[in-house]
N, C-alpha and C positions, 0 to 999 in steps of 0.2 A: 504494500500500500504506500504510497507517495500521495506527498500534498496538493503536487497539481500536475498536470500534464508537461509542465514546460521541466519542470524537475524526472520525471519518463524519459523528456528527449535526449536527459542527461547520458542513460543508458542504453536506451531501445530506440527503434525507428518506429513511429507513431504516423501514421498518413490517416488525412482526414476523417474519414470513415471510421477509424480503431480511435478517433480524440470523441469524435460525436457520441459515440457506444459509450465511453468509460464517462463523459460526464454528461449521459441520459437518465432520466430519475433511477432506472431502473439498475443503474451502477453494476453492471459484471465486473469479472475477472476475465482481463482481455488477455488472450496471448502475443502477447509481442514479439516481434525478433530481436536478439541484442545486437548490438553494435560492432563494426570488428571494433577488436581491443586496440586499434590506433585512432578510432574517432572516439571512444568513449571519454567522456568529460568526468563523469561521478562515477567512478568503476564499482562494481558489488563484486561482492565476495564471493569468492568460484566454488562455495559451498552451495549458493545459491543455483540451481538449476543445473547442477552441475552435468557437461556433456548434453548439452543440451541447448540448441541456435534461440528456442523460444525461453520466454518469463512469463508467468502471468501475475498482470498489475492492474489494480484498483485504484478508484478517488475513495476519501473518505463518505459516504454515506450514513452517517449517526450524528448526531452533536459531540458525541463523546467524542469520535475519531476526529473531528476538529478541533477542540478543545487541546486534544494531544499533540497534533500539530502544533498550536497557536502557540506552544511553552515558549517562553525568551522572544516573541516575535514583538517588534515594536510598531506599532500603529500598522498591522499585519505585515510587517514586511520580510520576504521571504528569505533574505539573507542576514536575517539578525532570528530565526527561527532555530530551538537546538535541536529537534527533527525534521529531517526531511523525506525519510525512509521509513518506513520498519517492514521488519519481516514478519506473516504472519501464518498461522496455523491452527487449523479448527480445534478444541478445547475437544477432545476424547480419546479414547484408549483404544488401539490400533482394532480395527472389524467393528465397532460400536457408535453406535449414533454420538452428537455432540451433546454433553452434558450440560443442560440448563436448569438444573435448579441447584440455589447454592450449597445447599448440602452436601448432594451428589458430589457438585464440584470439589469441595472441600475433601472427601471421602473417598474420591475416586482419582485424584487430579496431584494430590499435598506431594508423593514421592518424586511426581516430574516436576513440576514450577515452583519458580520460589518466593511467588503472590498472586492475590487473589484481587481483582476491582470487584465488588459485588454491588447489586443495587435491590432495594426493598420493591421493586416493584419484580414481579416472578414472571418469567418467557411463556406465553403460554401456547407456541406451537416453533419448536424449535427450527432453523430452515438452514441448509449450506447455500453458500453463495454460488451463484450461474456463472458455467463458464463458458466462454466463447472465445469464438476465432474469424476473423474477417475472409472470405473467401477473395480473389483475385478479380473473379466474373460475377456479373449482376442479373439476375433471371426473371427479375419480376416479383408479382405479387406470390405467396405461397397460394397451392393449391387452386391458383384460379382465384380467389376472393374478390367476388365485388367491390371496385376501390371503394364505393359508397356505404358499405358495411362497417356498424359499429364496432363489429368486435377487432379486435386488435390483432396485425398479423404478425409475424414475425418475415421478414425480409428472408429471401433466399440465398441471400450471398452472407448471412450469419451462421456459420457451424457450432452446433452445440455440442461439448463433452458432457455437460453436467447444465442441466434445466431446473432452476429451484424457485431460487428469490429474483422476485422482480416478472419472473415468467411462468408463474404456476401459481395457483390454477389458474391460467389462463385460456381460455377456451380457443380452438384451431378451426374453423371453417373448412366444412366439407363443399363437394361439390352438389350432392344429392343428399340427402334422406336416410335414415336405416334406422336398423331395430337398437333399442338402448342393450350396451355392452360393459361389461366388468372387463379390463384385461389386465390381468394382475401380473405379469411380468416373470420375470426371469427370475434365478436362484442370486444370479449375480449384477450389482449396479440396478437393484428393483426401481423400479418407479409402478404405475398404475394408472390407467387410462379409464374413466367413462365417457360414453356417447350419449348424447340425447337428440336427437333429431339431426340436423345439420352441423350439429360440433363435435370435438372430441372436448374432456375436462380432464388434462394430466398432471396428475402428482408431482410433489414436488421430488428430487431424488434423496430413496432412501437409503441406500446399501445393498453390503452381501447381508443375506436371509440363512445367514451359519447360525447366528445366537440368539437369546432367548428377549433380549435387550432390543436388538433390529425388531422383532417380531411384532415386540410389543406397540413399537413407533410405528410402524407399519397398520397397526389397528388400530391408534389413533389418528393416525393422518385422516 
């Protein structure tokens, strides 16, 4: 996560398309390409991504993730800020959904980290963050959709790894009609689809369907 796109261009090549995505309400995890190591201005640590051309970077999207930024900034200004990066990683214990309630966290989380921010108000549907990738070629509307349709499309020259926050439940536009459908997914990388008439309604992504923990998330989504 970085605090603004110009501080991205530090390391990655960001073209217009991959700035509009990352500061759209709906805020993914963009992959970016990094830079060769002779143009890089703000180099990151080769722990990061390592063997690997892509990063994937985010804008702050919470108050808090601004807040965090804003530490030492004087009348916001980006070079009197003492973050400008950080590295981040979803809060849970390898194959298990992401821990949101403080207890849990507390309980489950004390042997890895070496603190806790907690807040009194409790998560009440936990989500991982959407990830995408900017495709090269531009194809149109998804599925056909009527540009005059209210529901929301998602663009074809977006590839999704991971469909969560910001993009679920969000309903997909059919071309015709059909019978209402459950399709409950895979053993591995689950998600869950319903139909109802002209839409699909899909989950947001849940995991592998190995423990008893995914199961449970899985039956409250």
């Amino acid at each position: 996560m970085a605090a603004s796109v110009k501080v991205l261009r530090g390391f990655c090549e960001v073209t217009s398309d991959e700035q509009e995505l990352l500061e759209s309400p709906k805020r993914p995890i963009v992959l970016l390409k990094k830079k060769h190591p002779d143009a890089v201005l703000d180099p990151l640590s080769d722990d990061v991504a390592p063997n690997n051309q892509f990063v994937g970077c985010m804008l702050p999207y919470t108050p808090l993730h601004s807040l965090l930024f804003s530490v030492g900034g004087k009348d916001h200004a980006e070079e009197t800020r003492t973050l400008s990066v950080l590295v981040m990683t979803s809060g849970n214990l390898s194959e298990e959904p992401i821990v949101h309630r403080n207890d849990d966290a507390i309980k489950k989380l004390s042997g890895t980290v070496d603190a806790f921010l907690s807040h009194n108000r409790d998560i009440f549907m936990r989500v991982d963050d959407s990830v995408v990738r900017v495709r090269s070629t531009e194809c149109g509307m998804r599925n056909g959709c009527d540009p005059g349709s209210q529901v929301p499309v998602v663009p074809c020259s977006i590839s999704f790894f991971r469909r969560a926050r910001g993009y679920a439940p969000e309903a997909i536009a059919f071309q015709d009609t059909g019978p209402e459908v459950l399709g409950c997914g895979a053993d591995l990388k689950n998600t869950f689809t319903l139909t109802k008439g002209s839409f699909a309604i899909p989950s947001q992504h849940i995991g592998d369907m190995e423990n008893y923990e995914t199961l449970k998330f899985f039956e409250n989504v």
